[in-house]
N, C-alpha and C positions, 0 to 999 in steps of 0.2 A: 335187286332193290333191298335196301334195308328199313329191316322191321320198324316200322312205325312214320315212314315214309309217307308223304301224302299224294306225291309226284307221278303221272299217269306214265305205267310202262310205254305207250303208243305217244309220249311227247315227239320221239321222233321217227316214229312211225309212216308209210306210205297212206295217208290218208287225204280225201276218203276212197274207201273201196267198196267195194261191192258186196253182199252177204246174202245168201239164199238158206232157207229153212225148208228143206224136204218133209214132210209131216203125214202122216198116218192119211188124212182128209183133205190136205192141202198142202200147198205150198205157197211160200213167200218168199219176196226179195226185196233187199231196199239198197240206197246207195245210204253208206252212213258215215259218220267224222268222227273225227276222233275220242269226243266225249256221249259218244253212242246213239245221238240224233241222225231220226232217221229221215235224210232228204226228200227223196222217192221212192219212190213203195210200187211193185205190184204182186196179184194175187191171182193162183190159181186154183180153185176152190174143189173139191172132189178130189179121190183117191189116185196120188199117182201111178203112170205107167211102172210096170216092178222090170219088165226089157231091157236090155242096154239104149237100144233104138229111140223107145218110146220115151224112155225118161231123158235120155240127153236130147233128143231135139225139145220137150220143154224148156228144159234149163237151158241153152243157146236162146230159144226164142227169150225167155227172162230177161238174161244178161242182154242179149241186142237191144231191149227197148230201155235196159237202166244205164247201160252206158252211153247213150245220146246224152245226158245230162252231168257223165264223168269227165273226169281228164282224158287225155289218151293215155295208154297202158295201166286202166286202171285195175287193179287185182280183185279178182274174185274169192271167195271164200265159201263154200258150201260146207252145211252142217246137215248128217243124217243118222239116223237111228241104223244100229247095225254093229259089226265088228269090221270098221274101216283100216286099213295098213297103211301106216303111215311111215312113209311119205307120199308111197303111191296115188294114196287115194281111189284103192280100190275097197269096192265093198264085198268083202267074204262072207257074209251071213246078214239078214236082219229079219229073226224070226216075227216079226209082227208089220212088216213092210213088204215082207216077200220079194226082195232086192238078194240078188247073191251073184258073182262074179262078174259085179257090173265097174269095169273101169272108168266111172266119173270124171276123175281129175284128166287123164289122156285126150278122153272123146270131147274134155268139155275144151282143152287150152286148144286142139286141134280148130275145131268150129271154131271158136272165138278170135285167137291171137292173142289171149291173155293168159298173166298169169296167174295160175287157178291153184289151191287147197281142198281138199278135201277130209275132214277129220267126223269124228263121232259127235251128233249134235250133243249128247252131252258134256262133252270135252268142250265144245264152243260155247256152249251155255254157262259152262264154269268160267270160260275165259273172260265173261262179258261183264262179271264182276271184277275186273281186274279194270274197267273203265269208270268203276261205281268209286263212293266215298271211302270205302274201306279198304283199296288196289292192294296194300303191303299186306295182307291176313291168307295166313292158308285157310281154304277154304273146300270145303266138299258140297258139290253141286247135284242136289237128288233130284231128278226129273220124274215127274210123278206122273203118267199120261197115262196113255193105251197099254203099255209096258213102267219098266222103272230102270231108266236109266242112270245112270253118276257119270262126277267129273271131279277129280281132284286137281287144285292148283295149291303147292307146296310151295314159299319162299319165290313166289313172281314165276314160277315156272310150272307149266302143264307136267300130270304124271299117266303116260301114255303106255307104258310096258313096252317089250319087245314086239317091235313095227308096228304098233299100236293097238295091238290085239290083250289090253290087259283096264284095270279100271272096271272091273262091271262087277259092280255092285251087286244090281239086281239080279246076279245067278249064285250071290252065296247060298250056298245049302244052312239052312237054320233050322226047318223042321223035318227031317226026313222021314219021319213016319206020319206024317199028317196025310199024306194021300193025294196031297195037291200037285199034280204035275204042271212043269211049268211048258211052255213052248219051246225051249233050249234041250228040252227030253229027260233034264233031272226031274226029281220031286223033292218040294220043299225050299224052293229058290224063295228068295227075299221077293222076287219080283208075286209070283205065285199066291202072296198073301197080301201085297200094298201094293196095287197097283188100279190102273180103269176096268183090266179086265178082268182082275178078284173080286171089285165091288160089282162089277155085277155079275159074278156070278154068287154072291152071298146076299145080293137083291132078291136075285132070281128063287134064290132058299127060303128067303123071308117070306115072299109073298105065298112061295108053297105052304109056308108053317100057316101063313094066317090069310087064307083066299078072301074072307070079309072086310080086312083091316083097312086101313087107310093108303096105305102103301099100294095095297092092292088095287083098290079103286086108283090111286093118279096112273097106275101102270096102266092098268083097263082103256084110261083115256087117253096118255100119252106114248103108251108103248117104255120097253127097258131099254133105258140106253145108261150110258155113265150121266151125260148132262139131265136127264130124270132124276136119276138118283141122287146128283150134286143139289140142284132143287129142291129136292124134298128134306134131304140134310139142311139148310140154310133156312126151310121152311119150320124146321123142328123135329123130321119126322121120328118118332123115339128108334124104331128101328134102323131105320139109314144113319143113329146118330152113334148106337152100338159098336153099327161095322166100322165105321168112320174113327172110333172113339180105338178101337181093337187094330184096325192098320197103325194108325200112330205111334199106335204102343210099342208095335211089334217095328216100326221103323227105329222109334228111339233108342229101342233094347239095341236094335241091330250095332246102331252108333255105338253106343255105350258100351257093350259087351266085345265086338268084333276091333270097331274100326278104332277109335281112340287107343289101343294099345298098342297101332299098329301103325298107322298113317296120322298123329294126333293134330287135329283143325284147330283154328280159331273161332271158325263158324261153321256152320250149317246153313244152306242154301235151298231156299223149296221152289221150284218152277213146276211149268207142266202141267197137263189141264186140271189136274186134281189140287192144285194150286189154289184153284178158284173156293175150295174150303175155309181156308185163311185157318183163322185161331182156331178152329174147330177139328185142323188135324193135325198144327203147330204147336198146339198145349200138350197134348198125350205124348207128341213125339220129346217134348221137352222134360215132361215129367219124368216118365219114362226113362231115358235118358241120365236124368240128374238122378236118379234113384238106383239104377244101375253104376255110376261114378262114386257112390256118395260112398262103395265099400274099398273104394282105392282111393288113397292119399295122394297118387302119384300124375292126376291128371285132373284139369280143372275142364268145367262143363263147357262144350262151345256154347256160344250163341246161335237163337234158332232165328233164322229170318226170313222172308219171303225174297225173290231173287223184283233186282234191281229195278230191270230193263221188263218184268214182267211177258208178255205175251212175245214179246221180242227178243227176248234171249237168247235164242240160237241163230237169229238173224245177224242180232249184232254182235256176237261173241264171234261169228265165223270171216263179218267183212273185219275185226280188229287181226284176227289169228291172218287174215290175207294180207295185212296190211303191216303186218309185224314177220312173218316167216317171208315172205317173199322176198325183201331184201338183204334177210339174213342169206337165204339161199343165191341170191346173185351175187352178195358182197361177197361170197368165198369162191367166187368164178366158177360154179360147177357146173356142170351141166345141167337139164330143167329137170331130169329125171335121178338125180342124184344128191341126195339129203347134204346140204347143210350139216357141220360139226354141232355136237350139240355144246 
């Protein structure tokens, strides 16, 4: 696609298809079209099965009740948190899911009859900008949740590394002597400091610094969780608004200093439950950001935005990636287990 193009990559795309979001507390599916409306929806609410077993008979049962209302053959796309191979659609790792050698994409075309993807929900969350107003902009997709996932989409095309094991963001080392170790076994990943499970573990600090404080009493009542602390931030709290104010910073630095010399966007993409912040972790990261750029000439600031599709992001960035790969991989007659030229 060329730059400044306003034309939806998925014009002639296999739509609509199907998209499942795997999630830390839930899961979703919906069948969705080409301009990322979601037709039908369901939902599985609580932690999924991390078994090969247990989690692909959810996702069969998913898919059976969303494609009663599909075409026939219509594709599937699943998006999950993890170090997926792609094309396989196996998941190698996902330290905050607890999923590791679970082949998805196999178990799931098997059960089904359909054809199925499997990628990094970040990776589909980035692609799901690619149905938004802005489709020609490279873009980097920061998933800000339990973990901190990314997704780069360069010039209309996903950047996945070798078999998809590349893109994560969230394990650059940036502070190594800070002490914080992350779940991936370094210390000082990106994810480590800006993420659901940094803020509350610097909740958890705060309320020990001040057991009288305010902070302290809504814990007393409502218990620590991230969505406490997102509350109490939106409610004012000065300390939830520190940490909040201190991740931002330390995200935009990351853009500004790391990723722009290297991978340079057009924008910046914020999803993921930490999302739910809005301007309050959009600003620092942009300031941040523009103040690190402002001593190079050679690169102008992205735009910070909130992602499109909002809580649906990985749902529908994953049934567009099904609905745009699958026929890439049959137009070139290949077998269902064998990639597609890039």
């Amino acid at each position: 696609m060329e730059r400044g193009s306003t034309a939806s990559v998925h014009a002639m795309s296999r739509l609509p298809a199907i998209g499942i979001d795997v999630g830390a507390s839930k899961v979703v599916g919906g069948l969705v079209d080409g301009e990322g409306r979601v037709l039908a929806r369901e939902e599985r609410r609580g932690t999924p099965a991390s078994d090969e077993a247990g989690l692909g008979a959810l996702l069969l049962d998913m898919v059976e009740k969303l494609r009663v209302a599909a075409p026939d053959g219509v594709p599937v796309g699943v998006g999950t948190a993890g170090l997926v191979r792609w094309p396989e659609g196996e998941v190698d790792f996902a330290a905050n899911h607890g999923h590791g050698r679970v082949k998805l994409r196999r178990n799931l075309e098997r059960g089904s009859g359909l054809p199925v993807v499997v990628d990094n929900d970040a990776n589909a969350a980035a692609w799901s900008e690619t149905a938004g107003p802005f489709a020609a902009e490279s873009v980097l997709f920061l998933a800000v949740g339990t973990g901190l996932g990314s997704g780069f989409v360069m010039n209309g095309r996903l950047m996945r590394g070798p078999r998809g094991l590349g893109a994560e963001l969230g394990h650059l080392v940036v502070d190594p002597g800070g002490g914080h170790r992350c779940t991936c076994g370094l210390v000082g990943c990106v994810e480590a400091l800006a993420s659901g499970w940094a803020l509350e573990r610097e909740g958890r600090a705060a309320v020990a610094r001040d057991p009288r404080g305010a902070l302290a009493g809504r814990v007393r009542t409502h218990g620590l969780s991230v969505r406490v602390l997102i509350d109490a931030a939106l409610d004012g709290d000065p300390d939830v608004l520190r940490i909040v104010d201190g991740m931002g910073r330390r995200l935009g630095r990351t853009v500004g200093e790391n990723v722009m010399s290297l991978l340079p966007v057009d924008r910046v993409v914020v999803g993921g439950g930490l999302a739910a912040l809005g301007r309050l972790l959009l600003d620092p990261m942009r300031g941040a950001c523009d103040k690190a750029l402002a001593r190079s000439r050679c690169y102008d600031s992205p735009r910070f935005t909130m992602s499109t599709f909002r809580a649906d992001a990985v749902l529908v960035g994953a049934a567009l990636l099904a609905a745009t790969e699958v026929p890439a991989r049959e137009g070139a007659g290949l077998p269902e287990d064998v990639p597609a030229p890039a």
